[in-house]
C-alpha positions in Angstrom: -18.6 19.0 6.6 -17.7 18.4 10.2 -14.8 17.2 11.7 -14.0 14.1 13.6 -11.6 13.7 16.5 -11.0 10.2 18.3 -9.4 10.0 21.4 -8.7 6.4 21.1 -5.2 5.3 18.6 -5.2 4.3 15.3 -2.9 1.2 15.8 -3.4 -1.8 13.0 -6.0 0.8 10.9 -5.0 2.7 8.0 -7.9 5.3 6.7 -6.2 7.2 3.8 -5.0 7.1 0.4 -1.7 5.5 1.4 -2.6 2.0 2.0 -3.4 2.3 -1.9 -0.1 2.9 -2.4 1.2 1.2 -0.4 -0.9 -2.2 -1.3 0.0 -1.3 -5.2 3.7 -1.5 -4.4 3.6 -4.1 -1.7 1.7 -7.1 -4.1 5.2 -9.5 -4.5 6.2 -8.7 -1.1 2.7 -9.8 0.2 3.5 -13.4 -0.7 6.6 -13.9 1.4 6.4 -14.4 5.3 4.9 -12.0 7.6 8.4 -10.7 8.6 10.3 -10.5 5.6 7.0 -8.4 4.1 6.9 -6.1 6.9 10.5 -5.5 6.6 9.9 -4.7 2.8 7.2 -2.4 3.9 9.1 -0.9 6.7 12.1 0.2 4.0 10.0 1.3 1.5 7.9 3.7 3.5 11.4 4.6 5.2 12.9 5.2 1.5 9.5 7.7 0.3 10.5 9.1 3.8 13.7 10.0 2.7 12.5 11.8 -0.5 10.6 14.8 1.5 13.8 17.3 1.4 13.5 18.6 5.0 15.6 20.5 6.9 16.5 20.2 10.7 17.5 22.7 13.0 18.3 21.6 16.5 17.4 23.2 19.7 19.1 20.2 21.9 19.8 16.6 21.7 16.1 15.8 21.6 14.4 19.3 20.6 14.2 19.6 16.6 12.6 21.9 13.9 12.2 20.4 10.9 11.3 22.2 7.7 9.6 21.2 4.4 9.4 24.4 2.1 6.9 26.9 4.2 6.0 24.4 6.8 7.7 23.9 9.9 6.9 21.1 12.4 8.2 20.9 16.2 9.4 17.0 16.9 10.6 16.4 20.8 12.2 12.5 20.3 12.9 12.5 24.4 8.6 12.6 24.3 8.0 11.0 20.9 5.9 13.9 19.9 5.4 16.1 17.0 3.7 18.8 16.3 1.9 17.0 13.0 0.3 14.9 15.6 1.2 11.4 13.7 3.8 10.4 15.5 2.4 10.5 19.1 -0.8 9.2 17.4 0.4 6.3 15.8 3.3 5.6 17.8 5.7 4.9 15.1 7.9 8.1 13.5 6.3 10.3 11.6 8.2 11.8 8.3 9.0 14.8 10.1 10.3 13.0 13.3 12.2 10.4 11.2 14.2 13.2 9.6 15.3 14.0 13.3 16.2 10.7 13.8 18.4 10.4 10.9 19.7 13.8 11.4 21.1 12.5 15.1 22.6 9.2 13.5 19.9 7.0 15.6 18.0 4.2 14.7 14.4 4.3 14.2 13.4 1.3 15.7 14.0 3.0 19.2 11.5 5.3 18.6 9.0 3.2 17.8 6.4 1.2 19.8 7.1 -2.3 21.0 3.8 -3.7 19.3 5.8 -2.8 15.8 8.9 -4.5 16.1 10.5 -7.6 14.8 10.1 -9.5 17.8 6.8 -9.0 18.3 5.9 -9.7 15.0 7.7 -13.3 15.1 6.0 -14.0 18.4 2.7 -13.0 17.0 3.0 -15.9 13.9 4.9 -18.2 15.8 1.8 -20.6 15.8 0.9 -21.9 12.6 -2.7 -20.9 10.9 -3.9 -23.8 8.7 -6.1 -22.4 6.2 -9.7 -23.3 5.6 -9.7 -26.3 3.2 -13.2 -24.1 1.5 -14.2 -21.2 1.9 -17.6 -22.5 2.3 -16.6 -23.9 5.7 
């Protein structure tokens, strides 16, 4: 089996086993308004985040290793990189990056891209889609 590697970003796609989860444990929350659902999604992934147990050690105020049992992964906030490859890949903190963040007492929505925040999100639905009276037409 080969391997794939695409040069362009994954923005808006999500090709693992975690939009299962995540569409298992986001089913209520889909029901409410854009925002308030993507604010429940944004604290739940940001709460299984915060079960990982890692460790940071800090080479300078944006220079971190962070360590999960045997693995140890190289995040540079000042860049928004790490060395897992998520975070400059899908522009938003990876695990590993958001334990950095929390370890420096900042708030994640800095380190995230502008398509993802609040804002954007409200301007994005801020015209009303009527739905199709049928599905036939």
């Amino acid at each position: 089996m080969g391997k794939v590697h695409s040069t362009v970003k994954r923005t808006w796609t999500m090709t693992s086993n975690i939009a299962e989860s995540i569409n298992n444990t986001n089913k209520i929350a889909r029901r409410s308004p854009v925002v308030s659902t993507m604010d429940f999604m944004r604290l739940m992934i940001e709460s299984w985040n915060a079960k990982q147990h890692e460790e940071v050690k800090t080479s300078n105020e944006f220079l971190h290793t962070v360590s999960n049992g045997a693995k140890r992964f190289i995040v540079c906030l000042r860049s928004r990189k790490c060395s897992c490859g998520e975070f400059q890949l899908d522009e938003i903190p990876c695990s590993h990056a958001m334990t950095a963040i929390t370890y420096r007492n900042q708030q994640d929505e800095n380190y995230c891209s502008p398509y993802y925040n609040n804002k954007n999100f409200r301007d994005a639905y801020a015209i009303p889609v009527e739905p199709l009276p049928c599905e036939s037409t």
